[in-house]
C-alpha positions in Angstrom: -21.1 -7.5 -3.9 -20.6 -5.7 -0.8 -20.3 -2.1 -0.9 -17.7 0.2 0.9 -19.5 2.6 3.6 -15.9 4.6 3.4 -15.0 7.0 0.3 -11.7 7.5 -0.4 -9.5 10.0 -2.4 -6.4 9.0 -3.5 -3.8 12.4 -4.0 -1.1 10.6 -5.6 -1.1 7.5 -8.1 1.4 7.6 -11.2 -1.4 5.9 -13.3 0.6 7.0 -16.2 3.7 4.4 -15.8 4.1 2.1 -17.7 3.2 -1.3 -15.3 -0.4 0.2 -15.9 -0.9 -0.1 -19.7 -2.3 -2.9 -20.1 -4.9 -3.4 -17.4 -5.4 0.3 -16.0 -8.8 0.2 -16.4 -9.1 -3.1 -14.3 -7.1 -1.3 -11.5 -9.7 2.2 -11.5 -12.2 -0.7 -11.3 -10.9 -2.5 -8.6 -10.5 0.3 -6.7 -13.9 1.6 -7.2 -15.1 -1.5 -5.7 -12.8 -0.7 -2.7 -13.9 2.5 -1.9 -11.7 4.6 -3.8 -14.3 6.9 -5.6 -11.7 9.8 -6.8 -8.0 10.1 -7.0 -5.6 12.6 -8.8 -2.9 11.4 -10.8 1.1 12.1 -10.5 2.8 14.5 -13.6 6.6 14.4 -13.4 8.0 15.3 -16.3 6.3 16.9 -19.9 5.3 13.7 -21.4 4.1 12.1 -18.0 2.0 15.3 -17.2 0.3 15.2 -20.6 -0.2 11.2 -19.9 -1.5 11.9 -16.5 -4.3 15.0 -18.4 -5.0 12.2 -20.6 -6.3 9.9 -18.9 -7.9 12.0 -16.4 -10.3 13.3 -19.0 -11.0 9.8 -19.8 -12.4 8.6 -16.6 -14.7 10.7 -14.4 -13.4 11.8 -11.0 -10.0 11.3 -12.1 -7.9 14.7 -11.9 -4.1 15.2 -12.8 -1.5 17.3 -12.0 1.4 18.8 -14.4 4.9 19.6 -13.6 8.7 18.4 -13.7 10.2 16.2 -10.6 13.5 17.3 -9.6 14.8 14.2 -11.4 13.4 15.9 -14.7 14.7 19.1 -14.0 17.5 19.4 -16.7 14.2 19.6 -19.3 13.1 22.4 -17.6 13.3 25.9 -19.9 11.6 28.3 -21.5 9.6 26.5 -24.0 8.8 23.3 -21.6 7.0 26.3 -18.8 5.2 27.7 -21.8 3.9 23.9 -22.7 3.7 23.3 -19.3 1.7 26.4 -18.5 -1.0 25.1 -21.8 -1.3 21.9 -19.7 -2.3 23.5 -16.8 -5.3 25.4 -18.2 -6.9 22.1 -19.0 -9.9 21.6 -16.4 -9.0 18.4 -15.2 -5.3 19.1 -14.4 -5.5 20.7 -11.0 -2.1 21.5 -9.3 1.3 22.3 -10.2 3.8 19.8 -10.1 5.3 17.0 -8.6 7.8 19.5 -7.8 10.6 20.3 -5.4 14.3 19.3 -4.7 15.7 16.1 -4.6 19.3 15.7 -3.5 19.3 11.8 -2.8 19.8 11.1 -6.2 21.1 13.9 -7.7 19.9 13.3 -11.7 19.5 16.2 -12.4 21.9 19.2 -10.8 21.5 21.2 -8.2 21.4 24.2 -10.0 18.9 22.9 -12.7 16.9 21.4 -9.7 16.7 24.5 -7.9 15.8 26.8 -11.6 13.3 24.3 -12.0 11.5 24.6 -9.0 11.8 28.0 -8.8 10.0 28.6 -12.1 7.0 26.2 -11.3 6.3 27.9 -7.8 6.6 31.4 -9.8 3.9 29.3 -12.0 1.6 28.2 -9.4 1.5 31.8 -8.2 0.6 33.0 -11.8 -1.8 30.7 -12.1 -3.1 30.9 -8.4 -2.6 27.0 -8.0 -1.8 24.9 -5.6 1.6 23.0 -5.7 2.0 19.3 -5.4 5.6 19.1 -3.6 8.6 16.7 -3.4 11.3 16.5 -1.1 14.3 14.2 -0.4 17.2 15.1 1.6 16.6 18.7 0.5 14.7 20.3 3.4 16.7 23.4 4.2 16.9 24.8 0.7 13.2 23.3 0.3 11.7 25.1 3.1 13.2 27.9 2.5 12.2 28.5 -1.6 8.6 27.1 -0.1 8.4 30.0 2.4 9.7 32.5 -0.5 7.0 31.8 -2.4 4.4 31.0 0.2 2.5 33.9 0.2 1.5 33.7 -3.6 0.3 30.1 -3.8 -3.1 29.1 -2.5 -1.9 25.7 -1.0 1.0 23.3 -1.5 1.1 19.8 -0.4 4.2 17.5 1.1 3.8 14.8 -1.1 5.0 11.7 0.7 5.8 13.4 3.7 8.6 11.1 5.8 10.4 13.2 7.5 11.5 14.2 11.1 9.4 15.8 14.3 11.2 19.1 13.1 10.8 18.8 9.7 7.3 18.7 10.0 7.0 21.1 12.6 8.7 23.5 9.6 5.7 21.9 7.4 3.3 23.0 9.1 4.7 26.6 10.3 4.3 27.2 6.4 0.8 25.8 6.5 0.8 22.7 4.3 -1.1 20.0 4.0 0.6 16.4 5.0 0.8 13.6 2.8 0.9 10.3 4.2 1.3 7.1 2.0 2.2 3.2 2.8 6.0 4.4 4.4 3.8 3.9 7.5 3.4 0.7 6.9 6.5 0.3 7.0 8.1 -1.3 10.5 11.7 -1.1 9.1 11.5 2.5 8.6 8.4 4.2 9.0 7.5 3.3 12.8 8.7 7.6 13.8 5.5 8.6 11.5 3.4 6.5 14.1 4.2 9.3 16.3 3.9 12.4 14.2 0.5 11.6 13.0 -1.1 12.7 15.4 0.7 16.0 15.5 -0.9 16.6 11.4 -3.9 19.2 12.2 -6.6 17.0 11.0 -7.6 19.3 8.4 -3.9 18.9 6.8 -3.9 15.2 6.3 -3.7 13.6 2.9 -3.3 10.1 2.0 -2.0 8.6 -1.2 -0.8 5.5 -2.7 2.1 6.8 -4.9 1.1 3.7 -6.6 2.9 1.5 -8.3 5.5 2.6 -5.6 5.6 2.1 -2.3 3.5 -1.1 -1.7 2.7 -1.1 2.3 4.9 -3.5 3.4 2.7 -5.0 5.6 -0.1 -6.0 3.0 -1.5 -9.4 2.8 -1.0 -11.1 1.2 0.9 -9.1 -1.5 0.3 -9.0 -5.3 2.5 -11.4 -7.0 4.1 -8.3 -9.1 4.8 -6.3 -6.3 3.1 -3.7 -7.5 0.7 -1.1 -5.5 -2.2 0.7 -6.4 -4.7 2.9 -5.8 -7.1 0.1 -4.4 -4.5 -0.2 -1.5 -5.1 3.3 -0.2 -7.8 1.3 2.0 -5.3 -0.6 3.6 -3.2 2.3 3.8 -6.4 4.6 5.9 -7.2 1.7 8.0 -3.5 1.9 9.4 -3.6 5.9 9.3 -7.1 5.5 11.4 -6.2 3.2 14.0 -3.3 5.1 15.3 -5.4 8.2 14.9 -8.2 6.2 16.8 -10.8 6.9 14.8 -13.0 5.3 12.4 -11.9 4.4 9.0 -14.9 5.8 7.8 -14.3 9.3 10.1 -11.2 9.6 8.3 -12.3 8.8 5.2 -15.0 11.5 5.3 -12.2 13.7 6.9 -9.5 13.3 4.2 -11.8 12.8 1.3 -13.1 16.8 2.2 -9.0 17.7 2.4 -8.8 16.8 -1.0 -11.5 18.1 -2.3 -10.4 21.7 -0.9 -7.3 21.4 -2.0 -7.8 20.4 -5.8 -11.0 22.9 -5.6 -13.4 19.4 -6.5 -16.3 19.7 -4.7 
């Protein structure tokens, strides 16, 4: 079999949902055979975060993260930061979240959203972690608790970073790291990210598949279930590196150290 000369680390993959039950351990394998030697996986919510722990300390070079998504916030109280707080001790579970604001959906409230957040960034600080961030049609109030908080967390990541020239701009005044996933792919509505790219200090950029979501759309051919997975991140870096014009194999080596410093895995 021929074997990858690239090494890729995948920062985001919900390995926990369900669409992975029953063949997750064909998917690490096929993207092992890719290239994709290490990848964290995605907690949103108690149960998923505990998922996500355990099945990192199944598999070497997996790592987790644990936290509630904005969606989940209404869970978010007392007793679930104390549980969520014993998750985060375990070794393998190595950033707070996915947290942040979400007002495109609204599921949970404002309010709740907003507690929630609050109390996981006043977590990460605690804890001196770094913070696995969401965003959708949020950024003002986002930036804003971000850059409250900024100065007591060791790093913080833009999960699934699509936004605007400004909105990055504000990103990176608060000195996050960027993460980039198959949206670019997307020629429908991810063709403004060709742009910014290049703007990401190349010591910010992440990549991630935020698998089973966000299939690149221009993949081929496609899996007949739609679904994405960490094997794709290859596709997703070869895209990343020819409008960077580099290597595959630069950025690779490039991102792969990005991820390592920011879960603290090397």
């Amino acid at each position: 079999m021929h074997t990858p000369t690239a090494s890729w680390f995948d920062i985001g993959a919900n390995l926990g949902h369900s669409s992975f039950a029953d063949d997750l351990d064909a998917v690490l394998r096929r993207a092992e055979a890719l290239g994709v030697r290490q990848l964290c996986i995605t907690g949103t919510s108690l149960d998923m975060s505990a998922r996500a722990a355990e099945i990192a300390e199944q598999h070497p070079r997996l790592l987790a993260t644990a936290g509630v998504h904005p969606h989940s916030a209404g869970e978010y109280d007392a007793d679930s930061n104390a549980a969520l707080h014993r998750l985060l001790r375990r070794e393998c579970v190595r950033a707070v979240g996915e947290t942040g604001l979400d007002y495109h959906r609204n599921y949970a409230s404002r309010p709740e959203q907003l507690r929630a957040f609050t109390g996981q960034l006043s977590l990460a600080a605690d804890l001196n972690m770094p913070v696995f961030l969401h965003q959708r049609e949020a950024h003002e109030d986002f930036i804003a608790l971000v850059g409250e908080h900024r100065g007591a967390i060791p790093r913080a990541v833009a999960h699934c970073f699509t936004g605007t020239a400004a909105e990055l701009e504000d990103c990176l005044d608060l000195d996050l790291y960027i993460g980039i996933t198959g949206w670019i792919c997307d020629e429908r509505r991810g063709l403004h990210l060709h742009e910014l790219i290049g703007r990401i200090p190349a010591d910010r950029l992440l990549l991630e598949t935020d698998c089973p979501y966000l299939l690149p759309r221009d993949l081929d051919p496609k899996p007949q279930n739609r679904r994405n997975e960490p094997g794709h991140l290859v596709h997703i870096g070869t895209v990343v590196a020819r409008l960077l014009e580099v290597s595959p194999e630069q950025l690779a080596v490039q991102t792969r150290s990005n991820a390592e410093t920011f879960f603290a895995a090397n």
